[in-house]
Legacy VTK file of the C-alpha trace (Angstrom):
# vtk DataFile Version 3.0
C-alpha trace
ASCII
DATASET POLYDATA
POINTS 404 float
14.326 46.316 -64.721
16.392 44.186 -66.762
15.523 42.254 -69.580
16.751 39.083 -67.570
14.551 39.829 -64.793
11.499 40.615 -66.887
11.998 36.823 -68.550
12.643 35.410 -65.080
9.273 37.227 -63.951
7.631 35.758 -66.732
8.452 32.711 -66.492
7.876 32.318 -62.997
4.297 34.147 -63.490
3.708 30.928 -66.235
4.841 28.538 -64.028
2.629 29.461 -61.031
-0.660 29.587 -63.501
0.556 25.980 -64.959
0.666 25.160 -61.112
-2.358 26.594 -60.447
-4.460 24.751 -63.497
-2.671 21.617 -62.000
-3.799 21.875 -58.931
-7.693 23.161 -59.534
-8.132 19.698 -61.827
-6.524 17.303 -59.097
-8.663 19.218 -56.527
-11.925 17.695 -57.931
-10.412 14.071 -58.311
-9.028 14.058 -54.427
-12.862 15.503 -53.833
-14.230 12.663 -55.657
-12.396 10.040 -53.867
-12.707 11.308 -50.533
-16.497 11.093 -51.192
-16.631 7.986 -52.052
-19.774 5.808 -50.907
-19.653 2.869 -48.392
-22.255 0.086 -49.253
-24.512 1.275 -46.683
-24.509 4.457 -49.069
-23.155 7.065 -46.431
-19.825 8.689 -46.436
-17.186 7.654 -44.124
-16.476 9.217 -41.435
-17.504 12.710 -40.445
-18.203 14.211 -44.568
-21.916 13.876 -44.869
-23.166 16.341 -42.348
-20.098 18.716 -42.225
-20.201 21.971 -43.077
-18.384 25.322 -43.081
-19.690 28.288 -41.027
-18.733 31.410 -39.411
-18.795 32.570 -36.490
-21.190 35.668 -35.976
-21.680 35.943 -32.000
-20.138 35.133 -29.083
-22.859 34.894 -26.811
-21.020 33.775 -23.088
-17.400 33.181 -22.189
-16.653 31.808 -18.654
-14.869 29.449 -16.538
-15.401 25.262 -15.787
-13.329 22.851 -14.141
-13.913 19.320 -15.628
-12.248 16.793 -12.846
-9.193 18.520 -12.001
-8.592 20.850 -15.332
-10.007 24.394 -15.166
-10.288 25.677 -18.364
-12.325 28.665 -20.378
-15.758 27.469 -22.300
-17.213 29.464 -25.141
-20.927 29.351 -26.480
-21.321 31.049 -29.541
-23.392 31.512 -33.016
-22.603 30.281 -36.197
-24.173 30.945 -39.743
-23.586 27.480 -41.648
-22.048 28.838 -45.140
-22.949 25.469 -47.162
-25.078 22.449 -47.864
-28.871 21.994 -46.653
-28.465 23.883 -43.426
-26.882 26.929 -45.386
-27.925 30.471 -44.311
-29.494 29.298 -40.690
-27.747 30.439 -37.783
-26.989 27.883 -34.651
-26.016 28.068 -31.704
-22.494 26.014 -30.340
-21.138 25.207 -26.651
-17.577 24.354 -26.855
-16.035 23.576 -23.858
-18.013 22.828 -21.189
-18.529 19.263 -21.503
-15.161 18.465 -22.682
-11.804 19.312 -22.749
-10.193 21.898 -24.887
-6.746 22.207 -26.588
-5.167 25.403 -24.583
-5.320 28.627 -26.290
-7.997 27.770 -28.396
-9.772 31.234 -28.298
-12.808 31.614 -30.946
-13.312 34.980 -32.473
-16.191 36.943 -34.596
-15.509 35.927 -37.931
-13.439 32.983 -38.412
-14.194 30.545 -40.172
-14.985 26.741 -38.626
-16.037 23.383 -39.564
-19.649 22.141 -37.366
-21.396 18.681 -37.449
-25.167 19.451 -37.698
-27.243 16.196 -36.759
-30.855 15.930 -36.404
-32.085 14.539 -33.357
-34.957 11.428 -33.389
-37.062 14.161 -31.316
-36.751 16.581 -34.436
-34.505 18.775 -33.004
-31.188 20.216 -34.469
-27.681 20.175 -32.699
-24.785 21.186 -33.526
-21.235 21.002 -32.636
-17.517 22.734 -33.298
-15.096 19.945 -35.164
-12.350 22.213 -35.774
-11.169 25.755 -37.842
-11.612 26.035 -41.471
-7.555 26.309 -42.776
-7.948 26.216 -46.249
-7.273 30.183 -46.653
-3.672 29.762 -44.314
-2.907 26.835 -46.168
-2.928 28.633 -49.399
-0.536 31.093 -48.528
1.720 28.700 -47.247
1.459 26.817 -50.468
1.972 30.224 -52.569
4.957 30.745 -50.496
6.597 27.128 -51.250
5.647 27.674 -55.118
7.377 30.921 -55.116
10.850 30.254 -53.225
10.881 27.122 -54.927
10.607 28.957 -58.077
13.614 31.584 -57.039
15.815 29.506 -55.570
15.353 26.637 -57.908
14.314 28.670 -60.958
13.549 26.133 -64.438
14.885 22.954 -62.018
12.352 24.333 -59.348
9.687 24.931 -61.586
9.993 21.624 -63.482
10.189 19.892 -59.277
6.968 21.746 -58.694
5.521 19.702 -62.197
7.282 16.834 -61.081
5.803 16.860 -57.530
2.215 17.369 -58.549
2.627 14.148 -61.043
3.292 12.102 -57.711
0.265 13.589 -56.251
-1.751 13.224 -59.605
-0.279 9.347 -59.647
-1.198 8.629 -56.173
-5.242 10.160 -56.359
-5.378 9.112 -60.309
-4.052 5.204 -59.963
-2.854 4.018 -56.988
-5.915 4.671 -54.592
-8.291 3.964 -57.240
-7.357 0.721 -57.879
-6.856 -0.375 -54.272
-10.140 0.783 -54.030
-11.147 -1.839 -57.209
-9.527 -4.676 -55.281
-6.044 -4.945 -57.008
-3.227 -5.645 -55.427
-1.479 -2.763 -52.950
1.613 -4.164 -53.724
1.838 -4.386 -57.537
-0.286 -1.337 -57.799
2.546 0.586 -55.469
5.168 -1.050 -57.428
3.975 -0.315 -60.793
2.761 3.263 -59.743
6.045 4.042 -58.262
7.812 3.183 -61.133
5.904 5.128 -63.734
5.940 7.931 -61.341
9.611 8.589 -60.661
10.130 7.562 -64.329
8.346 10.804 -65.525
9.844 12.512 -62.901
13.236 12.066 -63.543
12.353 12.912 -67.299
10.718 15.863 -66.489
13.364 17.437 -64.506
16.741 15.979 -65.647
16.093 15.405 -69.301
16.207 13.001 -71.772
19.919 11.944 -71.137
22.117 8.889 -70.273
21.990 9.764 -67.270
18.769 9.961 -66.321
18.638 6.495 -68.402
20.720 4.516 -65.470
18.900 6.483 -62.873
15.715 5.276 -63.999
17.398 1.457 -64.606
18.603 1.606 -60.885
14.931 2.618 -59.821
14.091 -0.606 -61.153
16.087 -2.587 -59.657
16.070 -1.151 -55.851
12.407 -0.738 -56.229
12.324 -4.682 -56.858
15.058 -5.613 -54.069
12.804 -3.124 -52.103
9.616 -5.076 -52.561
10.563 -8.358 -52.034
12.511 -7.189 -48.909
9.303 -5.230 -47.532
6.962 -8.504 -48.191
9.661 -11.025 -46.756
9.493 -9.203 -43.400
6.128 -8.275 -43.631
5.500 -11.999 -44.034
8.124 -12.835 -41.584
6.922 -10.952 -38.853
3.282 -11.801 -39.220
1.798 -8.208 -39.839
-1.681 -8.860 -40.543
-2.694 -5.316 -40.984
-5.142 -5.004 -38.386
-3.027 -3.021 -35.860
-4.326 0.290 -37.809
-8.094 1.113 -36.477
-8.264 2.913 -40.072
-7.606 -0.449 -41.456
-10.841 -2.167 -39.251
-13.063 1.102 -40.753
-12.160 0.217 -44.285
-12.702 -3.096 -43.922
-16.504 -2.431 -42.419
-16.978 0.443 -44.780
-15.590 -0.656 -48.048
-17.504 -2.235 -50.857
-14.737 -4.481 -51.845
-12.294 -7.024 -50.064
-8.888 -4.602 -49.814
-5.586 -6.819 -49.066
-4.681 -4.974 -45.875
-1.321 -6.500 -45.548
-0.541 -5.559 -49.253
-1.673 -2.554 -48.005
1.133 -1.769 -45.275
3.361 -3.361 -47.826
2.370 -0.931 -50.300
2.907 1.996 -47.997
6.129 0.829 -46.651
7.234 1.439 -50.303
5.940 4.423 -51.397
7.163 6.143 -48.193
10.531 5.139 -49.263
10.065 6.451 -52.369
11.289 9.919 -51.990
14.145 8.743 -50.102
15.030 6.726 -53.257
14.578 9.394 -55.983
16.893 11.401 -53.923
19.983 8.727 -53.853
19.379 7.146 -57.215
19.784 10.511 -59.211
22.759 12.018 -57.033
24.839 8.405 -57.177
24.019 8.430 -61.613
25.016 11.744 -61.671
28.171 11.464 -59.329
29.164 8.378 -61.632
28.288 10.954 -65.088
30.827 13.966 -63.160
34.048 11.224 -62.327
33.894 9.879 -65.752
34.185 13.465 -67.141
36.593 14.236 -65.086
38.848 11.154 -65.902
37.701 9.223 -69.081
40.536 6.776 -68.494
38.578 5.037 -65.339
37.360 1.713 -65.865
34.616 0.705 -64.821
35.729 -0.657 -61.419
37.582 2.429 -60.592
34.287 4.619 -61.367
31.923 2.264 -59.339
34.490 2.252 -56.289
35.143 6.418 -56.446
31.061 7.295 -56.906
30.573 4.465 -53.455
32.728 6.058 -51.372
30.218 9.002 -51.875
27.442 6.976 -51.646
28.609 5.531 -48.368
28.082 8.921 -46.737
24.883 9.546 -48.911
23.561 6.128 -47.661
24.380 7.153 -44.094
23.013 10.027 -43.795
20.092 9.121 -45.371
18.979 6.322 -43.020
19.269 8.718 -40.171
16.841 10.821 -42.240
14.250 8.228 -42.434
14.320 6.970 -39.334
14.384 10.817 -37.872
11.197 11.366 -39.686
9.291 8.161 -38.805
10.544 8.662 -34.999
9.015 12.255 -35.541
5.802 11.244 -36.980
5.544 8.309 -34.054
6.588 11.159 -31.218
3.067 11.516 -29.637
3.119 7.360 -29.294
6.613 7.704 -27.571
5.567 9.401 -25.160
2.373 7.508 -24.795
4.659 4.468 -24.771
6.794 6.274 -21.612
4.150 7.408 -19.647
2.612 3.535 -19.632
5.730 1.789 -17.828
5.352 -1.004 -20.205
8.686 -3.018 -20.849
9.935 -2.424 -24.470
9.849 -5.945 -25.356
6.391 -5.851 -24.702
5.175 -2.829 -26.353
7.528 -3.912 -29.618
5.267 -6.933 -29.971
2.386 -5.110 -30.476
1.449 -5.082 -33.945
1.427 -1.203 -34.669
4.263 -0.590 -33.114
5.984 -3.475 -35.278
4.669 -2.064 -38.730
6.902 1.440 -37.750
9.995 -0.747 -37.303
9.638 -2.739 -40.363
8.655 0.237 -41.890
11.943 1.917 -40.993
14.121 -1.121 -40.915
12.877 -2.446 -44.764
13.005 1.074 -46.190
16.318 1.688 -44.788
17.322 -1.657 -46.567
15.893 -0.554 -49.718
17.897 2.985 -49.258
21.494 0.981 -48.920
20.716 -1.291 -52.033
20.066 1.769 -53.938
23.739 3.042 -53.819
25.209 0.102 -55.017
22.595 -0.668 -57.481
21.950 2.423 -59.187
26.006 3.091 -58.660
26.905 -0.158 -60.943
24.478 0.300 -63.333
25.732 4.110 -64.337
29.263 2.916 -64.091
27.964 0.356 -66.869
26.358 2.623 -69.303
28.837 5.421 -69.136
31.861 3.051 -69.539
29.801 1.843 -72.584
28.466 5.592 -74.074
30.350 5.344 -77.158
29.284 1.737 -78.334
25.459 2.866 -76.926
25.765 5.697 -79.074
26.459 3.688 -81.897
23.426 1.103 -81.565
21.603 3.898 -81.464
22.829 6.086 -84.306
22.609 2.943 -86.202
18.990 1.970 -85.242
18.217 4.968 -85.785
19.262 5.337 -89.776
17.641 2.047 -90.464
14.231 3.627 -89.170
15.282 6.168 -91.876
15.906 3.704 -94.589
12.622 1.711 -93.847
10.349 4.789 -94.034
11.938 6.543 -97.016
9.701 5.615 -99.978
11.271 3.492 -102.591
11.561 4.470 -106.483
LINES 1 405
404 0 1 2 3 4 5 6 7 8 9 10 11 12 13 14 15 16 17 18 19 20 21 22 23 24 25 26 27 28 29 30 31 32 33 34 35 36 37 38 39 40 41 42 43 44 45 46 47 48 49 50 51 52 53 54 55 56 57 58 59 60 61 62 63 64 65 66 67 68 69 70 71 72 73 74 75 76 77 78 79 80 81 82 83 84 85 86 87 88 89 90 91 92 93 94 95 96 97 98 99 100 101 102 103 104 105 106 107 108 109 110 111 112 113 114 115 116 117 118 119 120 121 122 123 124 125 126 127 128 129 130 131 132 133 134 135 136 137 138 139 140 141 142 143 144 145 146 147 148 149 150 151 152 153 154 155 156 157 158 159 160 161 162 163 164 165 166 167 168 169 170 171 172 173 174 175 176 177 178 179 180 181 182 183 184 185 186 187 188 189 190 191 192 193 194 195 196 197 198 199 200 201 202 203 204 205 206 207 208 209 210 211 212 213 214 215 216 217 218 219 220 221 222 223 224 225 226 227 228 229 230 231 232 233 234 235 236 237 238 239 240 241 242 243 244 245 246 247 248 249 250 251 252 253 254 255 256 257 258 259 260 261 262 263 264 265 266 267 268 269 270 271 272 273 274 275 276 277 278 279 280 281 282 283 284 285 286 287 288 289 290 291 292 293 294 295 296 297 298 299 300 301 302 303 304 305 306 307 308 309 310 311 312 313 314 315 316 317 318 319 320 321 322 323 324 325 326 327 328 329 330 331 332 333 334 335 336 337 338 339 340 341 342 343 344 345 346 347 348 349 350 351 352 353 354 355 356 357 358 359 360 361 362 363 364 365 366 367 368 369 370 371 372 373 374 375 376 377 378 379 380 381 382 383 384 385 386 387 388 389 390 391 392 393 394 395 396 397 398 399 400 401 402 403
């Protein structure tokens, strides 16, 4: 093995147990705020009486037809692995009384999540919710760490970083203070900022460059905002078109603006889209200018849009692939109703995805020129920048030395 390899091992080895340390304390924090108490001081939702259990007999398989579907049913035993119930054994019909996704096939040993409720009459029931994934998901995470370290080696490693700040960002501020009654918006805004700030730091550097990047983040985040609320505002979303949004509402202890809400998810959805244009059109403008020194700064903003045209293009194609991806099983839902599309665009959840789309595509072509003009400033300007900051940087020096 050579001695290049061993260092590459080594540092990828570091890397995955600085991801892994990363991970185990953000764990507990996203555990913490999923378990947070409503003022009737229960869990939301199905947490409170969920546990994990295994599967340690099937006791009949057979055939039912519910209405028109024939399908298998399943009764089998489960020891519950956690909580108050843990170390009992009960016993589970799935499938009899309800329809079942095809292929779903239990087996001795896996692993499932059960609701155990206690009846008024003092009995105990219980019932399958779904399989316990957390093993599968793990390997599919170790397999994103590690590619992303070989492919993208230091860049990759310092992405990986760079991705679990945004996660660390989103459980650590945004939610919480949503949660404390601050605004979604400014909360989004603010969070957004500081988050692809460090970002950008973290994995480009302390440069010029990442400078304007970070300037045109500014600036299309706050074109994006005020074009998200405008349309928000113009087409009357309320924020009740979400059932989520009616559960948090009966559930929370405090008043939650849901319409700053949708506003505030509008723009951190966009945010990755953003991260992705800003840095390419800074660095685009950084390459031209190093390539010809002699371009104004006219020539450099016209030569970086042209690629930021097709950048910009592709882009919104992007976005609106993945929202139409994400909104698939309503499509179809949509189709199979017969209801006229003027109709069904009315509705209020189905308006939210096209402002959603539609406002984050505008904030996606106002980042190319944005973040395009500001780079063309500051590199047309390096020289005289570098000289402010030489210079502010020796009177620092004078000021601290001591005096005789």
């Amino acid at each position: 093995m050579t001695k290049e390899m061993r260092r590459f091992l080594m540092y990828a080895l570091l890397m995955m147990i600085v991801f892994a340390v990363l991970i185990l304390t953000i764990v507990p924090r996203l555990n913490a705020l999923l378990s947070t108490k409503t003022r009737e001081g229960q869990r939301i939702g199905l947490g409170e009486n969920m546990f994990q259990a295994e599967i340690v007999e099937i006791v009949e398989e057979g055939e039912v037809t519910l209405g028109e579907i024939s399908q298998t049913y399943q009764v089998f035993r489960v020891e519950i692995l956690e909580g108050s119930w843990q170390g009992e054994v009960r016993q589970i019909e799935y499938g009899r009384r309800q329809v079942r996704p095809e292929g779903l096939t239990m087996r001795l040993g896996d692993r499932v999540l059960v609701q155990v409720d206690q009846m008024p009459d003092g009995s105990v029931n219980a019932f399958f919710v779904d399989y316990v994934r957390t093993r599968s998901l793990f390997w599919l995470l170790l397999a994103f760490v590690v590619f992303s370290i070989i492919v993208g080696r230091g860049q990759g490693a310092r992405g990986l970083l760079g991705l679990l700040l945004s996660l660390w960002v989103i459980i650590g501020f945004i939610i919480p203070r949503i949660l404390q009654g601050d605004d979604p918006t400014w909360v989004s805004v603010i969070g957004g900022f500081f988050l692809l700030g460090a970002t950008m730091y973290l994995i480009y550097g302390f440069s010029l460059k990442t400078h304007a990047a970070i300037l045109g983040l500014l600036g299309t985040l706050v074109f994006t905002g005020l074009m998200v609320a405008f349309f928000v505002n113009l087409t009357r979303l309320t924020g009740y078109g979400n059932e989520d949004a009616l559960y948090i509402m009966q559930h929370s202890d405090v008043t939650i603006n849901l319409r700053g809400l949708v506003l505030a998810g509008m723009l951190i959805g966009a945010l990755g889209a953003l991260d992705d244009l800003i840095i390419t059109q800074a660095s685009v403008v950084f390459e031209l200018n190093d390539t010809d020194p002699n371009l104004d700064m006219h020539g450099l903003y016209q030569r970086a849009m042209r690629v930021g045209q097709d950048h910009v293009t592709a882009m919104i194609n992007t976005l609106f692939m993945a929202y139409a991806g994400a909104a698939l099983p309503t499509l179809v839902l949509f189709t199979l109703s017969g209801q006229g599309f003027s109709d069904l665009i009315n509705l209020e959840f189905v308006a939210e995805e096209v402002v959603r789309t539609l406002a984050g595509s505008l904030g996606l072509i106002s980042a190319a020129p944005i973040s395009t003009a500001i780079a063309s400033l500051l590199v047309v300007h390096r020289s005289r920048l570098t000289e402010i900051s030489a210079s502010f940087l020796r009177r620092l020096e004078k000021e601290d030395t001591p005096r005789s």
